[in-house]
C-alpha positions as CSV (number, residue, x, y, z in Angstrom):
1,X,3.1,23.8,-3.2
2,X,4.4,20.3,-3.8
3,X,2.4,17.6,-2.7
4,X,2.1,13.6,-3.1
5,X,0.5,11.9,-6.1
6,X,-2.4,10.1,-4.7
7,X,-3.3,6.4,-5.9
8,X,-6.7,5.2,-6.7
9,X,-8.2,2.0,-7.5
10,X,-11.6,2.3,-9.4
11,X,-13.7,-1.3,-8.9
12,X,-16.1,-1.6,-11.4
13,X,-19.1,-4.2,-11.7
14,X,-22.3,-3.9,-12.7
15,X,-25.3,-4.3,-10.1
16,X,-26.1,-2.3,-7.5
17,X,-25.9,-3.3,-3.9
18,X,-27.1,-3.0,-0.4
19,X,-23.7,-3.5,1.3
20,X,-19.9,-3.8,0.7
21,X,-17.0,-5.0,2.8
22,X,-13.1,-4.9,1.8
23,X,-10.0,-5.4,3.6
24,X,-6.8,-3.1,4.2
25,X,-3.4,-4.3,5.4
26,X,-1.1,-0.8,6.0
27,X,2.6,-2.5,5.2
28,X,4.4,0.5,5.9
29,X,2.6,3.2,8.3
30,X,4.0,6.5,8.8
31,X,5.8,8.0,12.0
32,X,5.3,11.7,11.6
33,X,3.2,12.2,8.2
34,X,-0.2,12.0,8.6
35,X,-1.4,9.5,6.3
36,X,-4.8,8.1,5.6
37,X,-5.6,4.8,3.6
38,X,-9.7,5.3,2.6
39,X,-12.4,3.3,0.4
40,X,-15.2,5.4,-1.3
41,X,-18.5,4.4,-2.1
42,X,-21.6,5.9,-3.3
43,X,-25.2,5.6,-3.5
44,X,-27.6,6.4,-6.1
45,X,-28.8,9.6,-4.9
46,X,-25.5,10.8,-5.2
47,X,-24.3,10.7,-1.1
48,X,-20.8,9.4,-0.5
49,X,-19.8,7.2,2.0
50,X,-16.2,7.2,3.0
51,X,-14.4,4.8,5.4
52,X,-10.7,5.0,6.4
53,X,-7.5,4.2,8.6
54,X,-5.3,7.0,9.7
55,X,-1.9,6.8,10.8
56,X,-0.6,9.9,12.5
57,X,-4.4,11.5,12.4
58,X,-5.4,14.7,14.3
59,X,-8.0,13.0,16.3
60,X,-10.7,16.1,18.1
61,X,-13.0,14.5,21.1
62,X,-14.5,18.0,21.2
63,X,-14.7,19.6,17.6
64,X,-14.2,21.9,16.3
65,X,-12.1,23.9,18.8
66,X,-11.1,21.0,21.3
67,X,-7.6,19.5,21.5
68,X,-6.2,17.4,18.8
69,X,-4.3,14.6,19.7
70,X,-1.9,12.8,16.9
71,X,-3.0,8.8,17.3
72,X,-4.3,6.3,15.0
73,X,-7.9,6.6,13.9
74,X,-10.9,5.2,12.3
75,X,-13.4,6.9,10.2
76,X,-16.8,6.5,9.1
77,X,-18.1,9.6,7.0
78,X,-21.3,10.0,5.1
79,X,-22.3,13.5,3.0
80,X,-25.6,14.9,3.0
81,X,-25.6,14.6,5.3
82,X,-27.3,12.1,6.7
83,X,-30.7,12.4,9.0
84,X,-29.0,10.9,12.4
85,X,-26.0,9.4,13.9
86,X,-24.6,8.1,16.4
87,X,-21.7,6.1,18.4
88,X,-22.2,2.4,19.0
89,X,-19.3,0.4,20.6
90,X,-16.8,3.0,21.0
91,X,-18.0,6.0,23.5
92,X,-17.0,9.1,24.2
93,X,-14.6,10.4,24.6
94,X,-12.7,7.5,22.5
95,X,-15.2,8.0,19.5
96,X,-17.5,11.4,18.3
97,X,-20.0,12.4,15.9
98,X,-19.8,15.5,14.2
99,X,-20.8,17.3,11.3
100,X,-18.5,19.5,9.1
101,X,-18.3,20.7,5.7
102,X,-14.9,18.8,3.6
103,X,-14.4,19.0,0.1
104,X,-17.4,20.9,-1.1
105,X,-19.8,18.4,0.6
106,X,-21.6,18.5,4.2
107,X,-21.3,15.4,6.0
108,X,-22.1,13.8,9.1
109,X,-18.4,12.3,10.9
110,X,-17.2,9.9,13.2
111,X,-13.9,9.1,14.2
112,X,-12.4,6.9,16.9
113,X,-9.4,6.0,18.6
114,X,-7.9,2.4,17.1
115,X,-5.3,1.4,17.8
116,X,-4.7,-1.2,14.1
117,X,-1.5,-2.9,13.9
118,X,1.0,-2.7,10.7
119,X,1.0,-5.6,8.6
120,X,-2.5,-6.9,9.7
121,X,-5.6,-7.2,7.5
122,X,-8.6,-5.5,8.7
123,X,-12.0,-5.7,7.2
124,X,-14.1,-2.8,7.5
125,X,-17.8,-3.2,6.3
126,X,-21.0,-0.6,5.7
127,X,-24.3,-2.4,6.1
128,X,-27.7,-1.7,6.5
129,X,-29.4,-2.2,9.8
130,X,-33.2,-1.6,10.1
131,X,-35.6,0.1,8.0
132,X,-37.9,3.3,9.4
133,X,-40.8,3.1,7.0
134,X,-41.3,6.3,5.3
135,X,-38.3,7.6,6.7
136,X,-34.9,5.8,5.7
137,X,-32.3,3.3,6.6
138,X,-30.1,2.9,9.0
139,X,-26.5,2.0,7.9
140,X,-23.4,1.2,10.2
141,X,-19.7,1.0,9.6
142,X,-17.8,-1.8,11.1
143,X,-14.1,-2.8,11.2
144,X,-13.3,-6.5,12.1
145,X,-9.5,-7.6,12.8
146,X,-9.1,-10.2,11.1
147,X,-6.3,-11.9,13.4
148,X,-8.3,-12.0,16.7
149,X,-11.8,-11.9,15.3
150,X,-13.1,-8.9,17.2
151,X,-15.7,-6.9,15.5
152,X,-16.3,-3.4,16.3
153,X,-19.0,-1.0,14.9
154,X,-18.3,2.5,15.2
155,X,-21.4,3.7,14.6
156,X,-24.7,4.2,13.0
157,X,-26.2,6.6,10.2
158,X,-29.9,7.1,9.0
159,X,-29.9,7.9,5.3
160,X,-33.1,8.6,3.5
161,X,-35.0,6.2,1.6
162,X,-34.6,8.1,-1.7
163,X,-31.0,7.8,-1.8
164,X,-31.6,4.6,-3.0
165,X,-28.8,1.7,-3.3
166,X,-24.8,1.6,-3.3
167,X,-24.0,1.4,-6.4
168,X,-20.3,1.1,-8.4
169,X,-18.1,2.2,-8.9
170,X,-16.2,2.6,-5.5
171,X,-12.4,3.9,-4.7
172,X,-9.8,2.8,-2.4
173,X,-7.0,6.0,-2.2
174,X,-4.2,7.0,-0.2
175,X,-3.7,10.6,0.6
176,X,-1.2,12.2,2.8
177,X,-2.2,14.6,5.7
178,X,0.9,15.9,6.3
179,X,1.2,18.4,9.2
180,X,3.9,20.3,7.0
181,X,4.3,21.1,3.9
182,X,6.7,19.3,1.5
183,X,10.6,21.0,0.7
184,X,11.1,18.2,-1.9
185,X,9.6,15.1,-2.8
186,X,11.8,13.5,-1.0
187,X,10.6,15.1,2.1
188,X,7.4,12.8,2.1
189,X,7.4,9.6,4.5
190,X,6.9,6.7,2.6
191,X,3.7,4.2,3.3
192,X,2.3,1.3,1.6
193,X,-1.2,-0.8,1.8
194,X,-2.5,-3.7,0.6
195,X,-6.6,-3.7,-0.3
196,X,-8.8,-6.4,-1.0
197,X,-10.7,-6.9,-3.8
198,X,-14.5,-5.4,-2.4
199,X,-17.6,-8.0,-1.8
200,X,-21.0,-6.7,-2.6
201,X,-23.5,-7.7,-0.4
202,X,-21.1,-10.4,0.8
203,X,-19.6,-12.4,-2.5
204,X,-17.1,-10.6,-4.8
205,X,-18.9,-9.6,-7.7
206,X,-18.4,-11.9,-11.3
207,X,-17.9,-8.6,-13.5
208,X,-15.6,-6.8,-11.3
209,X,-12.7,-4.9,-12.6
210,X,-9.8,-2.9,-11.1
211,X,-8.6,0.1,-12.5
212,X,-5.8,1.9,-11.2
213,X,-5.1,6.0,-11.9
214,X,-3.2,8.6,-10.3
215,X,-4.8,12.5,-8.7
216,X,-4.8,14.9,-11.7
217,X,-2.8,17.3,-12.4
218,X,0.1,14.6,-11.0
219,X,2.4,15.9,-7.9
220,X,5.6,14.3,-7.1
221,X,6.6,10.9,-8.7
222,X,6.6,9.5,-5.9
223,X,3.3,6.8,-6.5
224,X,3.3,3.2,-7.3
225,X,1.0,0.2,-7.6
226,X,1.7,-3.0,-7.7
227,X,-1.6,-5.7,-8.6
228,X,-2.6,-9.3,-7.2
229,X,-5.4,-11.3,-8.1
230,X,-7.6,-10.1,-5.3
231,X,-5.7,-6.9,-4.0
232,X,-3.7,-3.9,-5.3
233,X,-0.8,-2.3,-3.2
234,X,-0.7,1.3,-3.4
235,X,3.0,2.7,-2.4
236,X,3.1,6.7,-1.7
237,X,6.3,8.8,-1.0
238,X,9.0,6.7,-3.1
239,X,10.5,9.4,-4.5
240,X,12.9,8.2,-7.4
């Protein structure tokens, strides 16, 4: 089947690190394509934590069998999966945990309606929040528009203390959802997004580096980048 060419940016430095923040500004969102515009991190142990805007996402109040409704989403995934989680600004039905098993990993899920606006930066952050001794950490996801100021945290995970710290190198990707499958490579709705340059525990690390590569075995050519001093735009569905 013919698919898109996914972009990734690899950022590289050399500490570990107890939290990270970045920002994402979708340029061009799609209008039927499912599209999802994601930064990857990882901690020692191995876990991955996984944070994303969706355009055109199937969002589930009630998975896995409930409705789906096609809207604009944010995620905040960890595998594992983690101990606990749950909702904190965002209720239900606007927001859910749940767990599921994606890409070979378990992992504990939760998506909300937002409603993010093209062509403005938003800064989306992991942190930790309070320690249980002997048990683990507490980590939440945040995203922050960066035009009004209003923070919002979707929620809250409890990791286990032997996963240890984040540690680089982390990903920001675009992948297409789809909801059909490709005739040609022309059939794929074309997106862009700018991201940011990630802070590690809030300062952009000295070392860092930027590496861009495309999904192996390629797809369409239909993938571009284009790279700033503190960003990299990652174009998908320009088919030549």
């Amino acid at each position: 089947m013919l698919g898109v060419t996914l972009p990734y940016t690899d950022w590289n430095w050399d500490a570990p690190f107890d939290s990270i923040e970045w920002t994402v500004r979708v340029e061009r969102e799609s209008l039927v394509d499912g599209y999802l515009w994601a930064h990857e991190v990882h901690f020692a142990g191995g876990a991955t934590v996984l944070m994303a805007l969706q355009s055109q996402g199937g969002y589930q109040a009630d998975p896995p069998t409930g409705p789906v409704e096609r809207t604009k989403i944010v995620q905040f995934w960890i595998s594992g999966p983690p101990l606990q989680a749950e909702l904190v600004d965002i209720p239900y039905p606007d927001a859910r945990t749940f767990q599921t098993a994606q890409a070979g990993s378990d992992w504990w899920t939760i998506n909300a309606r937002y409603d993010w606006t093209v062509c403005r930066a938003y800064r989306l952050k992991v942190l930790p929040e309070t320690t249980e001794p002997g048990v683990g950490v507490w980590y939440g996801g945040w995203i922050v528009d960066t035009e009004t100021g209003t923070e919002t945290q979707l929620g809250r995970m409890l990791v286990p203390e032997a996963w240890g710290r984040i540690t680089a190198p982390t990903s920001s990707w675009t992948n297409r959802i789809g909801w059909a499958p490709l005739g040609t490579c022309a059939d794929a709705e074309p997106v862009a997004a700018i991201f940011g340059v990630p802070l590690a525990d809030g300062v952009r690390p000295e070392s860092v580096t930027a590496t861009n590569r495309f999904s192996a075995p390629p797809a369409c050519p239909d993938t571009r980048f284009d790279d700033f001093p503190d960003a990299v735009r990652q174009e998908v569905g320009f088919a030549e």
